[in-house]
N, C-alpha and C positions, 0 to 999 in steps of 0.2 A: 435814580438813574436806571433804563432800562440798558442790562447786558447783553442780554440775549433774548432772541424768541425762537421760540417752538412752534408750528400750526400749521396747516393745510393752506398752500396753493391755492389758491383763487382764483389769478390772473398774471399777467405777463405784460408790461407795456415794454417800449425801446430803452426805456432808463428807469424804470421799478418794476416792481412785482407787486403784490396784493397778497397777506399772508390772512387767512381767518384762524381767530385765538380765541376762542371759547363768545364765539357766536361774531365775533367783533372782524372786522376788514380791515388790516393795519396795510396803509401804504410808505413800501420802504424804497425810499430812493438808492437805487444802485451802481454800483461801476459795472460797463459790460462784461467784465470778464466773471463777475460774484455773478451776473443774468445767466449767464452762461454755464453757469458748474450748476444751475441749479436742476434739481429732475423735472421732471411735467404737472402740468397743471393736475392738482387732485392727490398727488403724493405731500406728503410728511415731510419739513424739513427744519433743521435747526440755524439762524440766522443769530450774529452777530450782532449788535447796534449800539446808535450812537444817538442820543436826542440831544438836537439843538434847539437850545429854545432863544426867544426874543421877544421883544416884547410883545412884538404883534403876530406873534407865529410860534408854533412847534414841528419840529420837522423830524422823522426818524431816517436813518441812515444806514444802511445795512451792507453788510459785509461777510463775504464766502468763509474769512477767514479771522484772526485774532491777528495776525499778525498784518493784514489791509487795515485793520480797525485801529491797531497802533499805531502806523504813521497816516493815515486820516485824520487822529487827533492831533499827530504833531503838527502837520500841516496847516492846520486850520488856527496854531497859536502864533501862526508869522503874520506880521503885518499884513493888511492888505491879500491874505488869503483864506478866501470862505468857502464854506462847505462845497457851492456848488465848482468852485474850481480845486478843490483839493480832491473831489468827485471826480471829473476830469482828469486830474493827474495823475488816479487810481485805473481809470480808464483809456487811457493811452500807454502807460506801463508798470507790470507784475509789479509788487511792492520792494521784489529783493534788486532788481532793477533800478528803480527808480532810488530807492536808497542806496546804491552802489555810484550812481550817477551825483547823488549830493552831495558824499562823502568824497570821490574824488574829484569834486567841484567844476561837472561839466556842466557848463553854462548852457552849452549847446542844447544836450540835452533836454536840463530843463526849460529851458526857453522854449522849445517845442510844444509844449503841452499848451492847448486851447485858452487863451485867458489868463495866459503868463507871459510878461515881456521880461528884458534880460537884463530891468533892472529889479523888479521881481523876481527871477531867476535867483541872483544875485544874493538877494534876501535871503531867500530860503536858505539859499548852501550857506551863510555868516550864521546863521541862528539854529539850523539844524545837523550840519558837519559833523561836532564834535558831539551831537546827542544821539547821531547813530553811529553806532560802531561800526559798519559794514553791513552787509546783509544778512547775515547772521543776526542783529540787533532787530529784524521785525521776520524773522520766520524764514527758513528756505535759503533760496540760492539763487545767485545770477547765472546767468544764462553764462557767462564768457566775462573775461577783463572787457570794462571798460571803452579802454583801447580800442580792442577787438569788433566791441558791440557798437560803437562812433564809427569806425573804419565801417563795416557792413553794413550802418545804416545812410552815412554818407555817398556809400556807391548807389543805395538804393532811390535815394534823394535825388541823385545825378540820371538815375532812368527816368524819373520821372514821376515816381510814387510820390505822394505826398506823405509828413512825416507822422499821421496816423496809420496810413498803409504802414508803412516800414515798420512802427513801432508792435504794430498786431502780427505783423507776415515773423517778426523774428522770435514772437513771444513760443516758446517750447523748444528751442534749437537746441541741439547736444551741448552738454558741459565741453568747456576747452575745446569747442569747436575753434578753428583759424575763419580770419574772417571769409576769408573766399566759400569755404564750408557754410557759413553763417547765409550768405547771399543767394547761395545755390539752396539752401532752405526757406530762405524767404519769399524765393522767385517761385517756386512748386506750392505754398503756402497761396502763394497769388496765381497762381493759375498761368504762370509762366512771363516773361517778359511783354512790354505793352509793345506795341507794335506800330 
């Protein structure tokens, strides 16, 4: 199993990067937000990973953090959820998020993410609820209760964002923010209300 890699920058595509490792071009499929933390093409960095393999394929999977790389794997051991949508679910929302949202078994939530219906949803929260502890159990912290983060992104839902917009415009909001705070950050995040 590869852990991690170490190596230069290569390239950048919308959903990987290109890392070269002692002459080699490894392409690591990524979640936007791991694309995003990372420096510019030609610097140094160290990546996380995950190799899937199958029969007819190996795929490396990479990850900003240890704590994305954890529930990546959990995800991928529920039925009916494979890499490329537990990729997706790492990419619509932060890991402390998204495990916050399993844990309190918002359907909603997960049923949001690209490539998950709510009877899938469903799944997930039965088989992985009680193997995450909170968001504590993969790294970090949510943004706000729950509650709070449902409530602000339902208003956002209601203007009209759709629930990738919402889920990106709330990512980095103040801790114990109330939701009307959460919205007024997610609205400035989007370049203000759609018109």
């Amino acid at each position: 199993m590869i852990d991690f890699v170490t190596g230069r920058i290569a390239g950048k595509g919308p959903a990987h990067c290109v890392l070269e490792v002692g002459g080699v071009g490894l392409r690591l499929a990524m979640s936007t937000g791991s694309l995003a933390a990372l420096p510019h093409a030609g610097d140094t960095v160290t990546v996380f990973t995950h190799l899937h393999v199958r029969e007819d394929e190996l795929s490396l999977f990479g990850f900003e953090s240890a704590a994305e790389k954890d529930l990546f794997e959990r995800l991928i051991t529920v039925s009916g959820v494979g890499p490329k949508v537990a990729l997706a679910a790492l990419s619509s929302y932060e890991p402390a998020v998204l495990a916050e949202a399993i844990t309190g078994e918002d359907v909603a939530v997960v049923s949001s993410i690209p490539g998950i219906g709510a009877k899938t949803a469903q799944r997930i929260i039965l088989e992985l609820k009680d193997k995450l502890t909170g968001a504590g159990s993969v790294g970090g912290r949510a943004v706000a209760s729950t509650g709070v983060v449902a409530e602000a992104r339902d208003a956002l839902l209601g203007m009209g964002f759709s629930a990738a917009e919402a889920a990106t415009a709330l990512k980095g909001a103040p801790a114990d923010a109330s939701a009307g705070l959460l919205v007024k950050h997610a609205l400035k995040r989007l370049g203000g209300a759609r018109r």
